[in-house]
N, C-alpha and C positions, 0 to 999 in steps of 0.2 A: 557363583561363577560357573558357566558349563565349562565342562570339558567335553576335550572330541577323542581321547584316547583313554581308557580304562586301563592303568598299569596296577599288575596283579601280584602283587611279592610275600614272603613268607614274615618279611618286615611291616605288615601292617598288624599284626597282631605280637611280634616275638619282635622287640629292639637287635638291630644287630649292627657292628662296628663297621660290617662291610662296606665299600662306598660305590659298589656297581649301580645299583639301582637306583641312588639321587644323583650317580654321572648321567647314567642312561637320561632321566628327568630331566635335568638340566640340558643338556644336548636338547634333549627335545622343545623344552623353553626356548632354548637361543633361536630354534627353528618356527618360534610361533605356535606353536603344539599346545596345549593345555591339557596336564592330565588329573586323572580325580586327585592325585597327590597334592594339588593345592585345597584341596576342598574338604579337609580332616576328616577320611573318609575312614580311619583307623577307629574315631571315635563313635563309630554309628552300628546299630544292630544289624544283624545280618536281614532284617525285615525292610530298614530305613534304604541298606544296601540294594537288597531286590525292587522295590519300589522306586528309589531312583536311579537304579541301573535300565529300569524297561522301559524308562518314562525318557530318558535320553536317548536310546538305541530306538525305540520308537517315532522318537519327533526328527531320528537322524542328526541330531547333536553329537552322538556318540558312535562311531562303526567301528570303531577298532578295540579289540584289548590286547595288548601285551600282558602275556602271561608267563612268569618270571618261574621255571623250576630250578631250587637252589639244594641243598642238603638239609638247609634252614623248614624247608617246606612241608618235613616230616615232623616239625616239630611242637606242632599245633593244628587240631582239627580243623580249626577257623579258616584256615587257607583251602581245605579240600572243601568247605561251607559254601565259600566263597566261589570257589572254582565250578560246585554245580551250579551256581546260579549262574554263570558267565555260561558256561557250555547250553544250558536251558536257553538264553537270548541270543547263544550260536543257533540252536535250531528252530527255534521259534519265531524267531526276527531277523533273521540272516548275521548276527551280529561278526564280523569277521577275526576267529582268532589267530593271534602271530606267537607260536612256542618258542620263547629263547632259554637255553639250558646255557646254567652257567655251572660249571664245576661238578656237574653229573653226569652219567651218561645217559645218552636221551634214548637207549635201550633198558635200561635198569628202571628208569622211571616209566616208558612204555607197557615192559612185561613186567614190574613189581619183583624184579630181581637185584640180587648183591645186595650190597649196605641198605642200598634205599627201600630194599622190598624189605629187609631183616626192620629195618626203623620205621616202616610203615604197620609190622603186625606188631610193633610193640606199644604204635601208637595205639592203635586198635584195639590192645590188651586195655592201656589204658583209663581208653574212656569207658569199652564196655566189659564184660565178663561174660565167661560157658559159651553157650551156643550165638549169641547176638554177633561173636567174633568173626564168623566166617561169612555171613551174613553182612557186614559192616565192610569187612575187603573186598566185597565181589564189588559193593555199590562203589567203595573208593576207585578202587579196579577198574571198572567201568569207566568212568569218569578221567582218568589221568589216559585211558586209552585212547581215548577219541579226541582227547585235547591236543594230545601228543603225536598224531597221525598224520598230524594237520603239517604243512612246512612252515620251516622255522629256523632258527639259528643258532650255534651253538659255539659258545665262548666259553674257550680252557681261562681267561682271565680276563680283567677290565682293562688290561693295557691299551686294548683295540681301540676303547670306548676314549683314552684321556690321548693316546697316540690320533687321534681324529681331529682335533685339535689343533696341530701340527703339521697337517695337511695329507695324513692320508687316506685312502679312499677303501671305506666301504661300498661294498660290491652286493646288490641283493638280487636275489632269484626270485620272481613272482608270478602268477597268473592274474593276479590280484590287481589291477592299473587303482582302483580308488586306493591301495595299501599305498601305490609310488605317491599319491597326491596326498594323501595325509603327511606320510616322511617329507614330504618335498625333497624329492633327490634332482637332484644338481642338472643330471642327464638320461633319458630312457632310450633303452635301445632294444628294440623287436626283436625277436629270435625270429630268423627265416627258415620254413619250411625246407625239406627234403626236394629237390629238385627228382624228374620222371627217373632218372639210371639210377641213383641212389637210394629210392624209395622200391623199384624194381627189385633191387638187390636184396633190401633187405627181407622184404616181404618172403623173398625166395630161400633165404636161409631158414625162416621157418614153416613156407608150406612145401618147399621141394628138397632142403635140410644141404643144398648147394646154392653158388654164387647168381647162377640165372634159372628161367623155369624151362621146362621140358617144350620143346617145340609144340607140340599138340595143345600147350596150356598158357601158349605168350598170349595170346589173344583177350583170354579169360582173364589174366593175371595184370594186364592191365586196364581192364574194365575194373578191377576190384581194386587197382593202384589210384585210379579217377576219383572214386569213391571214397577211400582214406583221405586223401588232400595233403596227403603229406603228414599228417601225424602219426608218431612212432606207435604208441599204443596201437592206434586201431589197424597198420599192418604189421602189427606180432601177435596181435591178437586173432584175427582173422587168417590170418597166414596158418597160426598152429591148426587153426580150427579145421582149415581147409586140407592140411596136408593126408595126402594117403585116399583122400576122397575122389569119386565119381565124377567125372564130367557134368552129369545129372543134377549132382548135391552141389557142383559148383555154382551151377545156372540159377539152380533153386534159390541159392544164397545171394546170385545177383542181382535175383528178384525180387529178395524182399531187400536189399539194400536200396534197390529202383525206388521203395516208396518212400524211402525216411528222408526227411530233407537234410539240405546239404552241413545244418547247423547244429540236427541233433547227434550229437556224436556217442553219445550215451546209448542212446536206441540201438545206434549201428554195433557196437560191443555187445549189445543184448542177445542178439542172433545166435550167438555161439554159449548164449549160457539158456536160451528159449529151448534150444536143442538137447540140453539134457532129459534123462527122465527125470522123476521124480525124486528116488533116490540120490540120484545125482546129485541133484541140486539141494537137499538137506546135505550130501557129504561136502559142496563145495562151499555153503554160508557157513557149517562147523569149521572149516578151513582159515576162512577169513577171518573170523572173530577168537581164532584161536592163537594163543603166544606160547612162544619156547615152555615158561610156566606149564600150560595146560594140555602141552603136545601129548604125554603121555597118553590124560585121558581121553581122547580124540581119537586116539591109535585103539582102546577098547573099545569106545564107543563104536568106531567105523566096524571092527570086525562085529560084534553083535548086532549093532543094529541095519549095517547093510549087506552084514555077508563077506565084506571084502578083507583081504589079505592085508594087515598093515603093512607086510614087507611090498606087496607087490605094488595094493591097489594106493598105499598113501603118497599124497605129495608132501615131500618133505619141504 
């Protein structure tokens, strides 16, 4: 039987009494859903797994996984086994993942902090020993970071799931329109862009740090509002990028916005991180890739390796 959703739990390897995740299941059955949980996915190798995880996300049988972080999830390898091989067919085949945290916080599982970071190095003890230990959490590390970055949903209890039932309504947030078509939700509603005085505004609070721009710079400022189209990112982005700057560096900026078309939105953000130097730009990927966890050593690394001041030059 295919399935079109990959649901991901710490329950397919560790029995547990919970009933979140065969409601979730069921809900999704009543909806026409199929997930691998009909297909005794518990009893197969993690090889049988990867081979029929790529060979469905491939022919588009399969785009979605729901990927379940519980407390359960520390308490077998098999799930974090499991979980590289779904993030693998996240990048490799666009597979699209949907984080629902239930009963954790979806910070502790992020950065490998509190109970769940303590349960995770002791899983770790577990399976390996000496030096393979530290080695073994960065790959887990890795792995639960990227899964978890992703938007998602997060349930203090399953009541939402059996109260649904009953008639009320979940509410989802998404970029995702094939995620709305898989769930089949009920009704979709577009989020409308920032209209020209509210996108003015804000753009202004971060390249002129007030409510409108400087007279000299309305002109420039809404050639650069044209260009955003209303998305919040690309005028806070650009706005920071701009503030304090030259007429000159404005224009400059208008110009290479001039060539990127109107869909690549990503390119348009690029402009303000192209502009770094070099160093720069090793201090701002160390940034990104770094958690509360690793702040510390980031804060040495930046003073040695680029000179700067943790107190001054770090973004906290």
């Amino acid at each position: 039987m295919a399935y079109r959703v990959y649901l991901h739990d710490a329950g397919e390897s560790i029995p547990t009494p919970d009933r979140f995740v065969p409601d979730l299941d069921y809900l999704l059955s009543e909806a026409g859903v199929i997930t691998n949980l009909s297909t005794a996915f518990s009893e197969k190798t993690l090889e049988e797994i990867r081979s029929h995880l790529r060979q469905a996300v491939e022919s588009s049988q399969c785009e979605l996984a729901l990927v379940v972080f519980s407390r359960n999830c520390t308490d077998s390898s098999r799930y974090l086994d499991v979980l590289q091989l779904i993030v693998d067919c996240h990048n490799d085949y666009g597979l699209v993942i949907l984080p629902i945290f239930y009963g954790v916080d979806p910070c502790d599982v992020r950065n490998q902090t509190g109970d769940f970071g303590k349960a995770l190095e002791e899983l770790a003890e577990k399976r390996f020993a000496g030096r393979m230990v530290p080695d073994l959490l960065f790959r887990w590390g890795s792995i639960l970071t990227q899964a978890t970055r992703l938007p998602g949903w997060d349930f203090a209890d399953r009541r939402c799931l059996r109260d649904r039932g009953l008639g009320s309504v979940l509410i989802v947030t998404t970029k995702e329109v094939n995620l709305l078509d898989l769930l089949k939700v009920d009704l979709v509603s577009k989020m409308k862009k920032m209209d020209e005085n509210e996108a003015l505004e804000l753009f202004s609070w971060h390249a002129f740090r007030k409510a409108s721009p400087r007279v000299d710079f309305r002109e420039l400022s809404r050639n650069v509002i044209a260009y955003c189209e209303g998305l919040l990112l690309a005028l806070e982005v650009l706005g920071s990028y701009l503030y304090e700057r030259t007429k000159e560096e404005w224009e400059s900026a208008l110009s290479k916005l001039n060539r990127i078309p109107n869909h690549q939105v990503k390119e348009k953000l690029k402009i303000s991180y192209n502009d770094l130097d070099d160093d720069e730009k090793n201090l701002f990927i160390d940034i990104c890739f770094s958690t509360d966890k690793h702040r510390a050593y980031f804060k040495k690394k930046e003073q040695n390796n680029y000179g700067f001041d943790p107190q001054v030059g770090y973004i906290p």
